[in-house]
VOPAGU-2260 file (C-alpha; in pm, 1 decimal, decimal comma):
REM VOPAGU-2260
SITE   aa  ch    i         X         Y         Z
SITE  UNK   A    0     448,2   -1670,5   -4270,9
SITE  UNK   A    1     246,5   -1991,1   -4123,1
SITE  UNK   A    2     470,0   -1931,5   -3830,2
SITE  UNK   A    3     384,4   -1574,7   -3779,5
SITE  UNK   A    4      23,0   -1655,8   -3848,3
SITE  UNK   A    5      52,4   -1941,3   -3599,0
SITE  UNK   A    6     178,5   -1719,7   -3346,8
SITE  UNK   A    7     -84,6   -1483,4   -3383,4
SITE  UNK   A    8    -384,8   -1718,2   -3331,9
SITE  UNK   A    9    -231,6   -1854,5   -3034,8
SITE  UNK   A   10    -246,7   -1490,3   -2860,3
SITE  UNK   A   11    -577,4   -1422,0   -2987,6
SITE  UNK   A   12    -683,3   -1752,7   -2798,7
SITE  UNK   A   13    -528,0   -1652,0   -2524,4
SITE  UNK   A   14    -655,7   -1266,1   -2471,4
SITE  UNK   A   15    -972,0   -1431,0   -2549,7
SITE  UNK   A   16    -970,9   -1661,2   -2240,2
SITE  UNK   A   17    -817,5   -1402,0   -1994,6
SITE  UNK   A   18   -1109,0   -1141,2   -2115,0
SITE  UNK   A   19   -1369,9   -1377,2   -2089,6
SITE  UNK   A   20   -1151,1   -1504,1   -1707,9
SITE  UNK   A   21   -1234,4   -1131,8   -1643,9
SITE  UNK   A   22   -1591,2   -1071,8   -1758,0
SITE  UNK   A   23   -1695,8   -1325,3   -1550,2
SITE  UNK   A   24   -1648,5   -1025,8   -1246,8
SITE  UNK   A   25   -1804,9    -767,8   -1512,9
SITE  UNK   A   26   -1818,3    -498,0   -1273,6
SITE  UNK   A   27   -1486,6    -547,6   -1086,8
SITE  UNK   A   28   -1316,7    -521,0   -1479,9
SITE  UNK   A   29   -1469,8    -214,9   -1578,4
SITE  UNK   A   30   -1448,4     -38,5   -1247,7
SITE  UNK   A   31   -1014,1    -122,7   -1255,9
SITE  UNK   A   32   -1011,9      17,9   -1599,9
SITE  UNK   A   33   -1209,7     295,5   -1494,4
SITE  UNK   A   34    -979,7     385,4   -1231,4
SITE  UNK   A   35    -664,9     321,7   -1465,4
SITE  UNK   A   36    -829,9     579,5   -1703,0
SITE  UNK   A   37    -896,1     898,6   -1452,3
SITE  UNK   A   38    -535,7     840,8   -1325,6
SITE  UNK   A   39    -406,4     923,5   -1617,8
SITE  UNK   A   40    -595,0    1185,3   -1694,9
SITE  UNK   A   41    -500,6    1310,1   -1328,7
SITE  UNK   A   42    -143,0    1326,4   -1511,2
SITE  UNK   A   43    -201,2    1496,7   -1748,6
SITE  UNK   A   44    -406,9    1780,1   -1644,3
SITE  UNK   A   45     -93,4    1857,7   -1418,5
SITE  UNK   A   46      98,2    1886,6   -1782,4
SITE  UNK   A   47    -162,1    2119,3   -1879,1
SITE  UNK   A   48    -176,9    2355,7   -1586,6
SITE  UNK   A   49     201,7    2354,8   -1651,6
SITE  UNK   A   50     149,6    2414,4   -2015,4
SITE  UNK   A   51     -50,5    2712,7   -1948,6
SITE  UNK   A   52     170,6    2929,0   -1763,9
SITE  UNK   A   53     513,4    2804,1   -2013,8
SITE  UNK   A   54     362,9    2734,1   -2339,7
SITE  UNK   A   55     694,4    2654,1   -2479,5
SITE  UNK   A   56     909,8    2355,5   -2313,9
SITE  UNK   A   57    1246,9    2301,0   -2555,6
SITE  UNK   A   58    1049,3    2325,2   -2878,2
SITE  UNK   A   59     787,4    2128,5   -2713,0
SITE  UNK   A   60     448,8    2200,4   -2653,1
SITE  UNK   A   61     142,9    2082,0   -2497,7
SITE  UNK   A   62      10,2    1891,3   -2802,2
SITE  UNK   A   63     375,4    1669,2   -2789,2
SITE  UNK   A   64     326,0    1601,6   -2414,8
SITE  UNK   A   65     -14,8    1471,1   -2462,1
SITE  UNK   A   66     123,3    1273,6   -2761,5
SITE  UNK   A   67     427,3    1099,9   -2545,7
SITE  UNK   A   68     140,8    1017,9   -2272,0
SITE  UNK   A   69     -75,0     851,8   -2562,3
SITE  UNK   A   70     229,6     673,4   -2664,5
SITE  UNK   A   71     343,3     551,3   -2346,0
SITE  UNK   A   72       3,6     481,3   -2171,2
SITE  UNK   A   73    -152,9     265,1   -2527,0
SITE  UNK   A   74     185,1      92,6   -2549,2
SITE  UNK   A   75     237,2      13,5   -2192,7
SITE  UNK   A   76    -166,6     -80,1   -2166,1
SITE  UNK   A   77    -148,7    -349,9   -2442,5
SITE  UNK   A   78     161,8    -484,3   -2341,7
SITE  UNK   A   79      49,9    -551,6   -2015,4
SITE  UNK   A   80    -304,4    -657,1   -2107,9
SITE  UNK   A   81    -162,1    -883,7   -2405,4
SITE  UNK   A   82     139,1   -1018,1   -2176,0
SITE  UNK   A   83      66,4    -917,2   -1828,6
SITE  UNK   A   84     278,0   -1228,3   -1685,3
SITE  UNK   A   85     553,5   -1080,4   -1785,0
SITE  UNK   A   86     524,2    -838,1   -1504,4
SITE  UNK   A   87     549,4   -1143,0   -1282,9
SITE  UNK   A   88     854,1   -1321,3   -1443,7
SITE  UNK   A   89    1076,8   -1261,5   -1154,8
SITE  UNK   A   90     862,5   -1420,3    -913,0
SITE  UNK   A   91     821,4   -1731,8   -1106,0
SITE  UNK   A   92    1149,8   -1821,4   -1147,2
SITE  UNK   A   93    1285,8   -1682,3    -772,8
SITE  UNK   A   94     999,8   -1946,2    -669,8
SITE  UNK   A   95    1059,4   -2220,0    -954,3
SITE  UNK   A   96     730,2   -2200,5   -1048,5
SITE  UNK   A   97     820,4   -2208,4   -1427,2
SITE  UNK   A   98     741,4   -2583,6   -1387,7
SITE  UNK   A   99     393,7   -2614,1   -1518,9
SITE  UNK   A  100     446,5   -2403,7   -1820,5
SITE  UNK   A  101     787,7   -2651,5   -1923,3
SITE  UNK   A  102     514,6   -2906,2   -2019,8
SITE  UNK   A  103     359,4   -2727,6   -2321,2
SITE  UNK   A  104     497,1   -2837,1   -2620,4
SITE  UNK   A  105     524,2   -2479,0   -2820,2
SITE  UNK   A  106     818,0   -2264,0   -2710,5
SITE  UNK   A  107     771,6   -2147,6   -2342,0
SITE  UNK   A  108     827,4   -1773,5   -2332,7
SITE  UNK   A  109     524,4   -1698,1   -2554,0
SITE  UNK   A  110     290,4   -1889,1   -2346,6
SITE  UNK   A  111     428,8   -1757,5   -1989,1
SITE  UNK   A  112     360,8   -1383,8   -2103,4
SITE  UNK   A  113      57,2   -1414,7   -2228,3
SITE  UNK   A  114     -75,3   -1643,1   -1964,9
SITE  UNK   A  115    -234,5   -1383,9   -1766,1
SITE  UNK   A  116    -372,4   -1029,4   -1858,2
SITE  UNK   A  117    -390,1    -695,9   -1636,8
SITE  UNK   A  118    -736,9    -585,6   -1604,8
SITE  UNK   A  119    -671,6    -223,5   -1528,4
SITE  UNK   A  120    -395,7    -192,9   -1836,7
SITE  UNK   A  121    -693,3    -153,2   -2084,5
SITE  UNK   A  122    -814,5     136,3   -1872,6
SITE  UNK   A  123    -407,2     303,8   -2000,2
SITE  UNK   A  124    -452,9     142,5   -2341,8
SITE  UNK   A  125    -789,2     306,5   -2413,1
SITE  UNK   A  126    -689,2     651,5   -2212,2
SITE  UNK   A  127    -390,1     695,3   -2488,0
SITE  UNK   A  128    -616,2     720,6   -2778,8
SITE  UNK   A  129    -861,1     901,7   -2661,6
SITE  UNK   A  130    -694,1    1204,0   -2559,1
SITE  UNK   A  131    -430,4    1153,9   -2865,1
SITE  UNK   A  132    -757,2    1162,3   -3126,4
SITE  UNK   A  133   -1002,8    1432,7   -2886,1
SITE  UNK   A  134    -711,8    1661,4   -2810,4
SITE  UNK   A  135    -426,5    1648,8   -3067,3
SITE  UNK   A  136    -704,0    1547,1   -3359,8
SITE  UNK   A  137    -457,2    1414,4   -3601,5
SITE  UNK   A  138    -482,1    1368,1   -3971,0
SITE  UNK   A  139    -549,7     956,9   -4089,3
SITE  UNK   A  140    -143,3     999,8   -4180,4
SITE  UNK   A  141     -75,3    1088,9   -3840,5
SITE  UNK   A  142    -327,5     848,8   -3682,8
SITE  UNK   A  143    -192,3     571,8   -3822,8
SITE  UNK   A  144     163,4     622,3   -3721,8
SITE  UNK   A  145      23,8     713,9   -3377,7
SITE  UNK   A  146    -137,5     342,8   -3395,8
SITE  UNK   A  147     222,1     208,3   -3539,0
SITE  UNK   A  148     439,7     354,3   -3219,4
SITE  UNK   A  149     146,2     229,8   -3007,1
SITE  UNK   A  150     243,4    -113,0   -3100,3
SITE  UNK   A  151     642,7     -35,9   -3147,1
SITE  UNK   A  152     610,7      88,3   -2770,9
SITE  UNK   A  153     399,1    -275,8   -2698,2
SITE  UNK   A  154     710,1    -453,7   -2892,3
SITE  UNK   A  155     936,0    -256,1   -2675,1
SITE  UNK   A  156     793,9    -343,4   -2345,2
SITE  UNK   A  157     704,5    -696,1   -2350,2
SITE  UNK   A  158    1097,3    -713,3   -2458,7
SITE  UNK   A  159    1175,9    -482,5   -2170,2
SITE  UNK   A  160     979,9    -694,0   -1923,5
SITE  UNK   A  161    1107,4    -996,1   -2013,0
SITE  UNK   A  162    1479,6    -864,7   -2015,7
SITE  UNK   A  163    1427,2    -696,9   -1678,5
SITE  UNK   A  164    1270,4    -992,1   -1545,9
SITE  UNK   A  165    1501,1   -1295,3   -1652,0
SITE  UNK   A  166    1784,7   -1090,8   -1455,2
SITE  UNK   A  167    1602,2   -1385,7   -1145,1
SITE  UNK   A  168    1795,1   -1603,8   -1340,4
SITE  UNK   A  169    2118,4   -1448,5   -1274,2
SITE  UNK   A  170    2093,4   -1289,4    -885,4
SITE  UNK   A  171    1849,9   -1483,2    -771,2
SITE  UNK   A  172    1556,6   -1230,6    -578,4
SITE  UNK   A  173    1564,4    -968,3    -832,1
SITE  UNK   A  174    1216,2    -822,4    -772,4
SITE  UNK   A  175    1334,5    -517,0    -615,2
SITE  UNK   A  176    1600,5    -412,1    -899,4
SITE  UNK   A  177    1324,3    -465,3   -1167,7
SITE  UNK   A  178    1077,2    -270,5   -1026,5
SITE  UNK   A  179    1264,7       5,1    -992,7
SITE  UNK   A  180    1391,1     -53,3   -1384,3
SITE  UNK   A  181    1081,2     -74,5   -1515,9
SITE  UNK   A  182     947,2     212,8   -1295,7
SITE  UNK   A  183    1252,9     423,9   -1410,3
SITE  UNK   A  184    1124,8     329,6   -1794,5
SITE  UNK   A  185     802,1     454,2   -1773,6
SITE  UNK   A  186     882,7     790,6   -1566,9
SITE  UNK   A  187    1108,5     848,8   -1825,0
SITE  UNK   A  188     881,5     789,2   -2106,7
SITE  UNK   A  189     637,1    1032,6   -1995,9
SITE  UNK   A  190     890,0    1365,2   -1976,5
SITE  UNK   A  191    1000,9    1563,2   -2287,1
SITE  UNK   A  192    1347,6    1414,6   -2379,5
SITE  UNK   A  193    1471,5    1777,1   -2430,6
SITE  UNK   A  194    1458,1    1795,1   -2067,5
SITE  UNK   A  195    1799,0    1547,4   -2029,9
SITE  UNK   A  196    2123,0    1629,2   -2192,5
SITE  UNK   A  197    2475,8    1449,2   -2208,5
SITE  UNK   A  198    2510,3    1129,0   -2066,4
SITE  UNK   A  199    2143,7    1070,4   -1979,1
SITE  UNK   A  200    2030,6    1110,7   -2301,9
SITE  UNK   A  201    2249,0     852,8   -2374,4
SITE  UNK   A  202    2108,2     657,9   -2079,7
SITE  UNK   A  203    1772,6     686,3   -2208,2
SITE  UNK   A  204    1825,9     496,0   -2538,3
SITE  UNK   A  205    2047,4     239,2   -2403,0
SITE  UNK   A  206    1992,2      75,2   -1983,3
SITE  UNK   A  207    1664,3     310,9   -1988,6
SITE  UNK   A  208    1513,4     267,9   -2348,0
SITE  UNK   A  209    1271,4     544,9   -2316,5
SITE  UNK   A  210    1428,7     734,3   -2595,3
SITE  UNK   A  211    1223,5     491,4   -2816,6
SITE  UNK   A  212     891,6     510,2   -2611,7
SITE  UNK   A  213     891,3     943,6   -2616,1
SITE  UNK   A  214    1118,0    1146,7   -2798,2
SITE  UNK   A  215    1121,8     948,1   -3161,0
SITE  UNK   A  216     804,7     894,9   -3188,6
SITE  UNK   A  217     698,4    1255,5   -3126,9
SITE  UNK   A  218     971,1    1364,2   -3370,4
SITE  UNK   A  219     797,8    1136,5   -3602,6
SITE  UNK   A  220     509,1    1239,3   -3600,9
SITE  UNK   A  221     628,5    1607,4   -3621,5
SITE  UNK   A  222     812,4    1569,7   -3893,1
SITE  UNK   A  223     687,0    1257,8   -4081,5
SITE  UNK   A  224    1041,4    1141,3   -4054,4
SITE  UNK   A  225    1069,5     778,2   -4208,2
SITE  UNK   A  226    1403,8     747,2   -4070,8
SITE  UNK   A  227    1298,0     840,7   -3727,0
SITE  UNK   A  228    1004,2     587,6   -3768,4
SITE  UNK   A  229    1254,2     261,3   -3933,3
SITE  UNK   A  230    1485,7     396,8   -3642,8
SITE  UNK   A  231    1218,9     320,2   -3363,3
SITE  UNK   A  232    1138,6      -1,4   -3517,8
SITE  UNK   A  233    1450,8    -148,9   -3494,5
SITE  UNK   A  234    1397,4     -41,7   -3139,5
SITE  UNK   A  235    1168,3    -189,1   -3050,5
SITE  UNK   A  236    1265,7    -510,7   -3190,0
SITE  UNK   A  237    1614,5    -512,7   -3072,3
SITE  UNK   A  238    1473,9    -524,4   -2731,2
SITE  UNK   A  239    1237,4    -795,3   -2803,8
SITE  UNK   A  240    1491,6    -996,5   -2936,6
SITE  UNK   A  241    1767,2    -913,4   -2659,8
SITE  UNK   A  242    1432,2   -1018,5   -2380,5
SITE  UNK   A  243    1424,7   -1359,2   -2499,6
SITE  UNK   A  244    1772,9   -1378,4   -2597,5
SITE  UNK   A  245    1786,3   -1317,2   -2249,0
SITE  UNK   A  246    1553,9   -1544,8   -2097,1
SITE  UNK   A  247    1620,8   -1869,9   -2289,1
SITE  UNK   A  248    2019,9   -1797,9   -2188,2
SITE  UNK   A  249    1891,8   -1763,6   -1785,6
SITE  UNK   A  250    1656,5   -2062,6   -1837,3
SITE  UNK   A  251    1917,2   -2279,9   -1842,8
SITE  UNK   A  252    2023,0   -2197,2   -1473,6
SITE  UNK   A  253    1681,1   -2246,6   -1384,7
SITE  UNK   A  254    1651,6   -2445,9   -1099,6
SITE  UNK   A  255    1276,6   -2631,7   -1079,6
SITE  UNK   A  256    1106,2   -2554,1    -804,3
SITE  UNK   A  257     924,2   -2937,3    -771,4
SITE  UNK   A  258     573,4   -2835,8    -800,3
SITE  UNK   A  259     240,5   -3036,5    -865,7
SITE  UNK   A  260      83,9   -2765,1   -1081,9
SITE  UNK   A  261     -57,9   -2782,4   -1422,3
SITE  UNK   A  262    -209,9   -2545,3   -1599,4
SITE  UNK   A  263    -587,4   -2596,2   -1763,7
């Protein structure tokens, strides 16, 4: 439990230096999340225009779309705010610049992700409970398992980011290939799973995880399923565990890139 607790002060310290890194440009910050904010919502009215003229999409309807973007956007926004170096993990290690953060005496991996934060992920984060609470207006049952997938989808990511990007370690200049995997993720996660059938349906909960970003958790909260909820949990923290499962196995074939760079 000290562990956990340990664990959780150390972020805290950290989102608190990369916000306060950030406020220092006050309007530059709000302007990005600003920006993050009416793109979404650019999304989303497109959903609704479609929404109008089918009502009906596979037993879905409008409300479930805008809860998969709430999901998705919240979950992607605070991983990516919380852990935004993640994103960068492939360049670090294609350019050995993992060599400052091998001096810290704590375990690396927690203190590469959350080394740096994404300014314009808060604008997602905030976007997917606004329009989950002003448009769906769920009960305080529903609300809170709205909050809970928020941070299963979080779980999910940062283990999805660090997965996708420790495949450096592997084939070298993998920037390219994890892009597009990550990309492929969050398209994924923002479509009605009744739309895929077969084999990528099966695709989506395996090489494209998205099954546990969008359809579960709308089926949860349809249906107050616990199964369906337990079922996304051990999700989400499958793919934590296989992302730095993942990395600490590549970090061995890390090759230091010799730099003079330490980290305040």
């Amino acid at each position: 439990m000290n562990k956990v607790l340990n664990w959780l002060a150390l972020a805290f310290a950290y989102v608190k230096l990369n916000l306060r890194s950030h406020l220092e440009y006050r309007g530059a910050f709000i302007s990005q999340i600003v920006a993050m904010f009416v793109n979404d919502a650019i999304w989303l009215i497109f959903w609704s225009l479609f929404f109008k003229r089918f009502p009906v999409l596979h037993g879905w309807d409008i409300k479930d779309v805008i809860t998969i973007w709430g999901v998705t956007a919240s979950g992607y926004g605070l991983a990516s705010a919380l852990c935004g170096n993640a994103l960068f993990l492939p360049t670090l290690v294609l350019r050995g610049q993992l060599d400052a953060w091998l001096l810290y005496p704590r375990a690396l991996l927690p203190h590469l992700v959350l080394g740096k934060m994404s300014a314009t992920s808060w604008g997602d984060a905030i976007f997917g409970y606004v329009v989950y609470i002003a448009f769906v207006r769920p009960d305080l049952e529903h609300l809170a398992l709205f909050v809970l997938f928020t941070l299963t989808t979080t779980v999910l990511l940062i283990g999805f980011f660090v997965l996708s990007g420790s495949l450096s370690f592997f084939v070298g200049n993998a920037e390219s290939i994890t892009e597009q995997w990550r990309f492929s993720l969050i398209t994924f996660s923002t479509y009605p799973a009744t739309l895929f059938h077969g084999g990528v349906k099966l695709v989506l909960y395996t090489l494209i995880p998205a099954g546990f970003v969008s359809y579960l958790p709308v089926e949860a909260l349809k249906t107050s399923s616990l199964g369906l909820t337990l079922f996304t949990i051990l999700g989400a923290l499958s793919m934590l565990a296989l992302g730095v499962l993942t990395f600490y196995v590549g970090l061995r074939r890390y090759e230091s890139g010799n730099l003079m760079d330490l980290k305040g």
